[in-house]
SERO-421329 format. One record per residue (C-alpha): residue in one letter; x, y, z. Coordinates in nm, 2 decimals. Example, Ala and Ser with C-alpha at 12.3 -4.5 7.8 and 13.67 -1.06 7.14 Angstrom:
! SERO-421329
rest,xx,yy,zz
a,1.23,-0.45,0.78 .
s,1.37,-0.11,0.71 .
***
This chain:
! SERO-421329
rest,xx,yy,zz
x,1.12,-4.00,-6.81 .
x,1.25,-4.33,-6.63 .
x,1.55,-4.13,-6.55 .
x,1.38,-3.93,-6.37 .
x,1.13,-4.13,-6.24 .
x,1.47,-4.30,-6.10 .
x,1.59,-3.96,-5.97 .
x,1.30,-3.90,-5.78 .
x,1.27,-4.23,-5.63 .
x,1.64,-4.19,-5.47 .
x,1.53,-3.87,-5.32 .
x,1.23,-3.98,-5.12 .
x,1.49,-4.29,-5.05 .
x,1.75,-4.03,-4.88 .
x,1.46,-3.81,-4.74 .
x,1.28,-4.11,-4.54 .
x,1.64,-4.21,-4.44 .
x,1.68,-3.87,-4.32 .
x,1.34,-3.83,-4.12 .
x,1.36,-4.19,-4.00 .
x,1.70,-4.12,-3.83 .
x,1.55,-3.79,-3.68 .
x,1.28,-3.96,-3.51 .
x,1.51,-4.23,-3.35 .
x,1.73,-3.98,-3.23 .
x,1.43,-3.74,-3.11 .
x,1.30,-4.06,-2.95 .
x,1.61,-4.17,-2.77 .
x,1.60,-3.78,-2.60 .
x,1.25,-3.77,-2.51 .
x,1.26,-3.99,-2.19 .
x,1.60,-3.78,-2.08 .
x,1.41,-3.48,-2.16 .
x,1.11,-3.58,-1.97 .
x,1.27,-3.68,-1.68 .
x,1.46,-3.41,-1.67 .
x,1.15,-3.18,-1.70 .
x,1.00,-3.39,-1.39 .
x,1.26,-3.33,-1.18 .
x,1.25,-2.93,-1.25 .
x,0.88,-2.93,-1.17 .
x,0.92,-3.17,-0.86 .
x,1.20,-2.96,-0.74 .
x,0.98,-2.64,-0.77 .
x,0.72,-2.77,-0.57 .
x,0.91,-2.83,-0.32 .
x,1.04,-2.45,-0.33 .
x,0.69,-2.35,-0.33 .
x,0.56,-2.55,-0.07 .
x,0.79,-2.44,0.18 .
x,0.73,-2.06,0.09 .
x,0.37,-2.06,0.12 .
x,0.42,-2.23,0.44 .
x,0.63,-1.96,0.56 .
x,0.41,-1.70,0.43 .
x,0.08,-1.86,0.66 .
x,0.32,-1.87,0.96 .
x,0.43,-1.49,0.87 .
x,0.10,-1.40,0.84 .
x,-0.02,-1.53,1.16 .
x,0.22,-1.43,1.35 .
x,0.45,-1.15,1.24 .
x,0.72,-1.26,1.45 .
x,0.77,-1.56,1.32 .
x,1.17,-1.68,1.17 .
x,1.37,-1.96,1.10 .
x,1.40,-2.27,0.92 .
x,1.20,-2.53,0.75 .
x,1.27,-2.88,0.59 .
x,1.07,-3.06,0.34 .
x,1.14,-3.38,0.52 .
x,1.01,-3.70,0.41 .
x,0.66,-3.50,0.30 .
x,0.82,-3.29,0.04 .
x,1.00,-3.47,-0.32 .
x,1.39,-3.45,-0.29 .
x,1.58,-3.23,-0.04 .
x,1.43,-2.93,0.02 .
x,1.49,-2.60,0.30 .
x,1.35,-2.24,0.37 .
x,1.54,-1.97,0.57 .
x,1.39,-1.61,0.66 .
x,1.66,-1.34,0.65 .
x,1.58,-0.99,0.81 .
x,1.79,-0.69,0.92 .
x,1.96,-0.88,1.13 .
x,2.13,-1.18,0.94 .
x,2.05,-0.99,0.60 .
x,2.44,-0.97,0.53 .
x,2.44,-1.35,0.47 .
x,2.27,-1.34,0.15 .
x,2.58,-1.26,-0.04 .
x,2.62,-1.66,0.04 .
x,2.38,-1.82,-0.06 .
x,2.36,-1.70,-0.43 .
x,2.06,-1.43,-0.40 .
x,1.87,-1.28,-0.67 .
x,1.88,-1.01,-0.37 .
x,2.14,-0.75,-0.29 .
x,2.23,-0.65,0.10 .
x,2.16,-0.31,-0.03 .
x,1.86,-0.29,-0.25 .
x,1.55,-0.12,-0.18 .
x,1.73,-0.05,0.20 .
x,1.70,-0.28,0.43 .
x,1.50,-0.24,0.76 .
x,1.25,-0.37,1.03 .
x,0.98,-0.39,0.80 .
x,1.11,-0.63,0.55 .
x,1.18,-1.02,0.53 .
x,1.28,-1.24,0.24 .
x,1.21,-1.61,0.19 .
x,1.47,-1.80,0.08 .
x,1.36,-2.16,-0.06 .
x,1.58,-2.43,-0.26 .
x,1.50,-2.79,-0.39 .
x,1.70,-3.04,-0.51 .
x,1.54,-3.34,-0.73 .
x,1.73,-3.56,-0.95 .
x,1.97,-3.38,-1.15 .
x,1.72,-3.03,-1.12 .
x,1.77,-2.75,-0.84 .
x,1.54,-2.46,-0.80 .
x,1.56,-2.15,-0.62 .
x,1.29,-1.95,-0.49 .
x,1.29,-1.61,-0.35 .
x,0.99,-1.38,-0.20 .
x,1.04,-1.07,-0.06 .
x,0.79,-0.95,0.21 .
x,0.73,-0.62,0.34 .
x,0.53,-0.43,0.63 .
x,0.35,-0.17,0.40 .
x,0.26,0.16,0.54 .
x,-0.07,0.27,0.59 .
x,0.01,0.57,0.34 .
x,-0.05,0.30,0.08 .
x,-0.44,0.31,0.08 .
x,-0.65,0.53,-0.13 .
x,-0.86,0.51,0.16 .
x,-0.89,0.28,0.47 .
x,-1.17,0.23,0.77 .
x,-1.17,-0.01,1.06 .
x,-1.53,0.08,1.09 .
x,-1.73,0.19,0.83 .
x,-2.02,0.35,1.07 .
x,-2.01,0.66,1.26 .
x,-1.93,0.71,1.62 .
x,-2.29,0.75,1.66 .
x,-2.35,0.47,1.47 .
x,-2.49,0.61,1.12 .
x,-2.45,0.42,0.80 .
x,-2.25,0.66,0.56 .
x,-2.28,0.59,0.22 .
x,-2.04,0.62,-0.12 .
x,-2.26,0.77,-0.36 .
x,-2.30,0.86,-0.73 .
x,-2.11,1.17,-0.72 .
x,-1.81,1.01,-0.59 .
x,-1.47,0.87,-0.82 .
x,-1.21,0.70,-0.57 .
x,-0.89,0.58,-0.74 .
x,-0.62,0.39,-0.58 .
x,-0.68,0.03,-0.32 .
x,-0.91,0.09,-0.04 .
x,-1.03,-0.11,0.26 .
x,-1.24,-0.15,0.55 .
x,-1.20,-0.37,0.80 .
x,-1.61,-0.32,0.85 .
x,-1.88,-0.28,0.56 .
x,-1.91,-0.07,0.25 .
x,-2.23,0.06,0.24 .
x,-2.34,0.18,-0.16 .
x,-2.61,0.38,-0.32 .
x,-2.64,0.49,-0.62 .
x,-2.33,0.45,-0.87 .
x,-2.01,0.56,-0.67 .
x,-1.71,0.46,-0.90 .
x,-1.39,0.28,-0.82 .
x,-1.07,0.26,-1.02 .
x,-0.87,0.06,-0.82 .
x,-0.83,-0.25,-0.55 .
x,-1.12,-0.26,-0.36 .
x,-1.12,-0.49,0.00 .
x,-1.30,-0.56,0.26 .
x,-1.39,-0.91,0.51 .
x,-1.76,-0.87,0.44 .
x,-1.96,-0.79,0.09 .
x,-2.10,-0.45,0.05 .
x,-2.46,-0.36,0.11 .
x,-2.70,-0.12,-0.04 .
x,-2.95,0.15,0.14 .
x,-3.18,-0.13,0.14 .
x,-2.96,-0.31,0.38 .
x,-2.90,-0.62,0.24 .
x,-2.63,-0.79,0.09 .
x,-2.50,-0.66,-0.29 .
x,-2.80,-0.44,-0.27 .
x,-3.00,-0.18,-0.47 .
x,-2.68,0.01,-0.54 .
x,-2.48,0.01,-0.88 .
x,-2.10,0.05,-0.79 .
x,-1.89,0.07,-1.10 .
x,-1.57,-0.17,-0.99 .
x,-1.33,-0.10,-1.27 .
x,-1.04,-0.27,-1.09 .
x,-1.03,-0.55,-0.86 .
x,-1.21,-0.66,-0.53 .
x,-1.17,-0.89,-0.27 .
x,-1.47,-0.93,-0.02 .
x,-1.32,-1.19,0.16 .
x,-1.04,-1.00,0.29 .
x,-0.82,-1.04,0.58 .
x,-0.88,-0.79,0.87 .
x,-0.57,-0.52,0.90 .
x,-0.55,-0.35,1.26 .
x,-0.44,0.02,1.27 .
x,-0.13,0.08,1.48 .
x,-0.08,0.04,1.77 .
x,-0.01,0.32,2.06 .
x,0.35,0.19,2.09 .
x,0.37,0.20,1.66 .
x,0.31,0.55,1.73 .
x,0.46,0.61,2.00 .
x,0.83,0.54,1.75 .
x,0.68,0.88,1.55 .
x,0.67,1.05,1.85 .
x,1.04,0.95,1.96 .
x,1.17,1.06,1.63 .
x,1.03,1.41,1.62 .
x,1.17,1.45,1.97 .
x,1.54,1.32,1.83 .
x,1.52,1.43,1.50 .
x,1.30,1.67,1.50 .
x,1.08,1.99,1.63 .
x,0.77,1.95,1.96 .
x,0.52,2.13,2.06 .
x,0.33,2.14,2.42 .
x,0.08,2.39,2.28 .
x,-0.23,2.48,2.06 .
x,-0.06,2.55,1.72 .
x,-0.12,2.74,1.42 .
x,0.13,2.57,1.14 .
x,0.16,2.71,0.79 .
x,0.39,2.49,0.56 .
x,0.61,2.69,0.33 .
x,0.75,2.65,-0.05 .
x,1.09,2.61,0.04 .
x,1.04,2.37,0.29 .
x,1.03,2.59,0.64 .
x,0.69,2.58,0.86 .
x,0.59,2.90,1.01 .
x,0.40,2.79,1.39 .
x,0.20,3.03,1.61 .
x,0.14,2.92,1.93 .
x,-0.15,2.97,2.19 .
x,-0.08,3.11,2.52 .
x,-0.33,3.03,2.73 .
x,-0.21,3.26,3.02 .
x,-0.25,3.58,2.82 .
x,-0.50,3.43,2.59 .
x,-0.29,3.58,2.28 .
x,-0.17,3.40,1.98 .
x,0.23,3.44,1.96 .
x,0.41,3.57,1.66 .
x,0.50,3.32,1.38 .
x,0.82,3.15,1.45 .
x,1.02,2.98,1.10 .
x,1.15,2.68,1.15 .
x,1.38,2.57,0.85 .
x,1.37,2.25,0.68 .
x,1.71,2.18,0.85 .
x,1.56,2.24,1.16 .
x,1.27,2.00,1.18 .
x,1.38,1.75,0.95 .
x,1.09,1.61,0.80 .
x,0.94,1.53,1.14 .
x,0.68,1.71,1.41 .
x,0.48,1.64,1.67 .
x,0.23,1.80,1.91 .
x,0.09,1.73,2.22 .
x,-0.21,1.98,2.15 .
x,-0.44,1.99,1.89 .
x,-0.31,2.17,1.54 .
x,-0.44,2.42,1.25 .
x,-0.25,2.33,0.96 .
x,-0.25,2.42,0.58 .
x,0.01,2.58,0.37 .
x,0.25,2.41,0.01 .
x,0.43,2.14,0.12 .
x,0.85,2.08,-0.02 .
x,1.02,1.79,0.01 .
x,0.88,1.49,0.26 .
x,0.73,1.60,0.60 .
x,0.50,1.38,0.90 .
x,0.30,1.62,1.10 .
x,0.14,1.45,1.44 .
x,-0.04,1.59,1.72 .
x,-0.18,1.34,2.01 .
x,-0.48,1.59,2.01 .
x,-0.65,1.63,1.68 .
x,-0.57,1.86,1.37 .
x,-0.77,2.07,1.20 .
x,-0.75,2.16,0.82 .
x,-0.78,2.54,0.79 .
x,-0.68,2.61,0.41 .
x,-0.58,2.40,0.14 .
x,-0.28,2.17,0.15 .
x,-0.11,2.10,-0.14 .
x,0.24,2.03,-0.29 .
x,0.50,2.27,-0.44 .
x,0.56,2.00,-0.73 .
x,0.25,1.86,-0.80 .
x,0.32,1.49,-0.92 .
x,0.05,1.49,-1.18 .
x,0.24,1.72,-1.34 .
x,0.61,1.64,-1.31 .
x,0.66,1.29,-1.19 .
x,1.02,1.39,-1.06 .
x,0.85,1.56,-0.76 .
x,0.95,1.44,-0.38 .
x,0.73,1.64,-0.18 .
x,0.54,1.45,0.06 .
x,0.33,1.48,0.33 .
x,0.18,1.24,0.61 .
x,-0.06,1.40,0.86 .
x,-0.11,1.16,1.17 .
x,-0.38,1.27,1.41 .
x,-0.47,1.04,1.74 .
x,-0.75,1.19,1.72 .
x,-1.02,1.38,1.49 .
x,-0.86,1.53,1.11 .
x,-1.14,1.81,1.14 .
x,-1.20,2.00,0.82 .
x,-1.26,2.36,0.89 .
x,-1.63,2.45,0.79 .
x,-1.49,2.76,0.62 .
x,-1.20,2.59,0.43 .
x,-1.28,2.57,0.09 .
x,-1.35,2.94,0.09 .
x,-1.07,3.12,0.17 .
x,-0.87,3.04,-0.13 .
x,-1.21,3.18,-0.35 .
x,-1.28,2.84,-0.46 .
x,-1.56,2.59,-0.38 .
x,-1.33,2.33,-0.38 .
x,-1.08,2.22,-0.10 .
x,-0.75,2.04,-0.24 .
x,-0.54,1.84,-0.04 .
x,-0.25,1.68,-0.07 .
x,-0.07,1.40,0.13 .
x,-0.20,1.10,0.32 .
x,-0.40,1.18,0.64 .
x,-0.45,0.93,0.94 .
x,-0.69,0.98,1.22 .
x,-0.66,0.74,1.48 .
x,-0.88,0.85,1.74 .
x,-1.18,0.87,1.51 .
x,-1.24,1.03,1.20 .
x,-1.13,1.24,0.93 .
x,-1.49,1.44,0.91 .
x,-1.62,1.80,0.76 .
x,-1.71,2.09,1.06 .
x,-2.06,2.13,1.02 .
x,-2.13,1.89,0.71 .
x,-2.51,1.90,0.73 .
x,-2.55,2.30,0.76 .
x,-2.59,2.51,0.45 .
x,-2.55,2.40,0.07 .
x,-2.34,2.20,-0.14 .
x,-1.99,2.36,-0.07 .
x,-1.80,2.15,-0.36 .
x,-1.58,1.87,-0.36 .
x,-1.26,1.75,-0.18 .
x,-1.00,1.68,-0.43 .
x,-0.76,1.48,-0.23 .
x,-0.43,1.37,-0.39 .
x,-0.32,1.09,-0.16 .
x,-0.53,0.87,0.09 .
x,-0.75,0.88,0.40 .
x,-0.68,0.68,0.71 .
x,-0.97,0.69,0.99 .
x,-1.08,0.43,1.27 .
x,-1.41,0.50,1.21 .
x,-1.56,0.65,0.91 .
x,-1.66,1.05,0.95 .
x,-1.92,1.23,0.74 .
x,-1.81,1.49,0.44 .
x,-2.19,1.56,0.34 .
x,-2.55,1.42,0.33 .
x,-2.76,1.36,0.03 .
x,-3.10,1.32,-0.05 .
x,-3.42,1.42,-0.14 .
x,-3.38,1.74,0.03 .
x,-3.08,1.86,-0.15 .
x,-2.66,1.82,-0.06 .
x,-2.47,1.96,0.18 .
x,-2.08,1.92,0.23 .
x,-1.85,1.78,0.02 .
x,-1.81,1.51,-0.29 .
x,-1.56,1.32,-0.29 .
x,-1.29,1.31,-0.55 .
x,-1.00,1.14,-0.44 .
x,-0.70,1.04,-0.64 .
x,-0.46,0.82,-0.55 .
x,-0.06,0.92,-0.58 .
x,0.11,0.65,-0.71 .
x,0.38,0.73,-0.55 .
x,0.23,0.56,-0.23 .
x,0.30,0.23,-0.32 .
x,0.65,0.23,-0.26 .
x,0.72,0.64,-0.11 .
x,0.65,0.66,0.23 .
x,0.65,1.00,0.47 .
x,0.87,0.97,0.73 .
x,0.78,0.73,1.00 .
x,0.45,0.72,0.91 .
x,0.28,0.39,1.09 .
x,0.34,0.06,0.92 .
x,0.09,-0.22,0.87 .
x,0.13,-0.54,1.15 .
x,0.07,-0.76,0.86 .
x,0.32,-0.86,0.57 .
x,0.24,-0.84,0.17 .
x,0.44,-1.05,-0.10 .
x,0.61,-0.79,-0.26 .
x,0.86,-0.94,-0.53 .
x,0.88,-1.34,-0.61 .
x,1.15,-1.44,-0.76 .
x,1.25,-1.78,-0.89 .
x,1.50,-1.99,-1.14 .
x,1.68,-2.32,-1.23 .
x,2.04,-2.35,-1.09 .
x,2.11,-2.69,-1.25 .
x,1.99,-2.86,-1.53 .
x,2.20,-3.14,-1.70 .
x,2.03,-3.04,-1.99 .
x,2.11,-2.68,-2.01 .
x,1.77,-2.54,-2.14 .
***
């Protein structure tokens, strides 16, 4: 018994000995440590500081390069440089997360490049911006009331997925339902008029109501789309009739107004137009869509059948066809469209733009309920056109069920117009010295 009482005494001896000398040597680490950690988190906010600083001056004016200096108002020694297309070959310098090659580099993208140094800690800090295209939206208005003025409303009927914005006011009855990002500068109002309303809308992603305004392109943005069809790819100067082929061809009938006659289908091969053409006149379009094709007419165009892809991406997500339809003025929906494939429904395909005004149904309050628009893609309109009407009297047009291709956050048809503003697209940031390793 006293043996071991004696035993056991020695032990907790050796075992405080033990624990005492681990706390004097965790002791003698902490203020290292802490200073160490002080310097990290000085030295990132000195990174950080200087990016969002770039980004406000980016933002405000798109222009905007160079350098900034943390001066005396920032901890420690601190700089920013923007690189762009034309110094992006330095990066290899300077130690970037960011290769000369990845992603491609272009007009349309910048990338902030921050360090700090504080004490013995140096962070880096990288954020790559980009110019999105306008192909990224769901659906996008600068004005969310008709040419004549009108409110139109999203209703209970409708299901949009993918981020959509107007640069005006959403106006809501019923229970319309979002999926995705939904923006706008202004809240949204009910048929009651006032603010947050009498309506239900089902948000089941995001929303920002105090959103910054985004212009639509300028004429000289898409002026660049009409330079490339003319270098790259096939013009028209006449009223055209263009049906998009499976393997990639158009086939184009032109009008010829001096013997009133519609010519005989021409094929132009996928070689020939290369992804890229542009009218003049107003078009008639519809047809299967393969591989990635703009379509533009400074008239308007006018959807005759449905439009859809060879590979539809729902189904296999290796599929590259893509289509961008930029009109400068009216995309008109033929009031006979949904019919001539036998089905109430219309599909289309792609991401349509109309500039001039609206992308709107041909005679949306005549007749009955004609079905729905099942658009794969987004919608793109200065000023908000009319599908349908509903109310106590019944519904005419169209509902609206459009699904956004995910491919449209980063896939973009060819040299379809790009945003003026910049988004944050990657951020990027890490510890290049640390004297205590961790």
């Amino acid at each position: 018994m006293g043996r071991s009482m004696l035993l056991l005494v020695s032990g907790l001896v050796v075992l405080s000995g033990i624990i005492q000398f681990s706390n004097s040597q965790r002791a003698s680490l902490l203020p290292e440590r802490s200073a160490e950690v002080i310097s990290e988190v000085q030295a990132r906010n000195s990174t950080n500081s200087l990016i969002q600083t770039a980004i406000e001056k980016i933002r405000s004016d798109n222009t905007w390069e160079g350098t900034l200096y943390g001066g005396d108002l920032l901890p420690g020694s601190a700089t920013l440089k923007t690189y762009d297309i034309e110094n992006i070959d330095e990066l290899d310098a300077v130690d970037s997360l960011y290769s000369v090659g990845e992603g491609g580099w272009d007009t349309f993208k910048v990338l902030l490049f921050s360090e700090a140094t504080y004490g013995d800690s140096k962070v880096i800090t990288e954020v790559l911006m980009r110019r999105d295209s306008f192909s990224k939206y769901s659906y996008f208005s600068d004005k969310e009331k008709t040419s004549s003025g009108n409110n139109i409303y999203f209703y209970s009927s409708d299901e949009i997925s993918g981020p959509i914005h107007t640069n005006g006011t959403f106006k809501m009855s019923g229970s319309p339902t979002f999926y995705g990002h939904v923006s706008s500068p202004n809240e949204w109002r009910g048929r009651d008029g006032t603010i947050l309303g009498d309506a239900t809308p089902d948000f089941q992603g995001t929303t920002d109501f105090n959103a910054q305004t985004r212009e639509l392109p300028s004429g000289a943005k898409v002026a660049a789309l009409k330079s490339a069809a003319t270098s790259d790819g096939v013009t028209f100067n006449r009223l055209s009739y263009m049906i998009m082929q499976s393997d990639g061809s158009i086939e184009v009938s032109e009008y010829d107004s001096g013997s009133r006659n519609w010519t005989a289908f021409v094929n132009y091969p996928k070689e020939t137009h290369n992804g890229i053409i542009s009218s003049s006149e107003k078009i008639y379009l519809e047809g299967t869509v393969s591989g990635q094709i703009t379509i533009h007419s400074e008239d308007e165009v006018e959807i005759y059948d449905d439009i859809v892809y060879n590979v539809d991406p729902r189904v296999d997500d290796t599929s590259t066809d893509l289509l961008g339809v930029v009109s400068e003025g009216d995309i008109l929906i033929d009031q006979s469209a949904h019919s001539r494939t036998g089905s109430k429904d219309l599909r289309l395909h792609g991401s349509f733009m109309a500039l001039g005004s609206s992308f709107r149904v041909e005679n949306y309050v005549a007749g009955s309920h004609r079905g729905n628009i099942d658009l794969l893609g987004g919608i793109i309109q200065e000023t908000r056109g009319p599908v349908g009407t509903f109310g106590s009297y019944g519904v005419t047009g169209y509902s609206k069920k459009y699904e956004y291709d995910e491919r449209l956050g980063n896939s973009i048809p060819p040299h379809f117009p790009r945003e003026s503003v910049f988004t944050v697209v990657s951020w990027k940031e890490r510890v290049v010295s640390n004297t205590s390793g961790y």
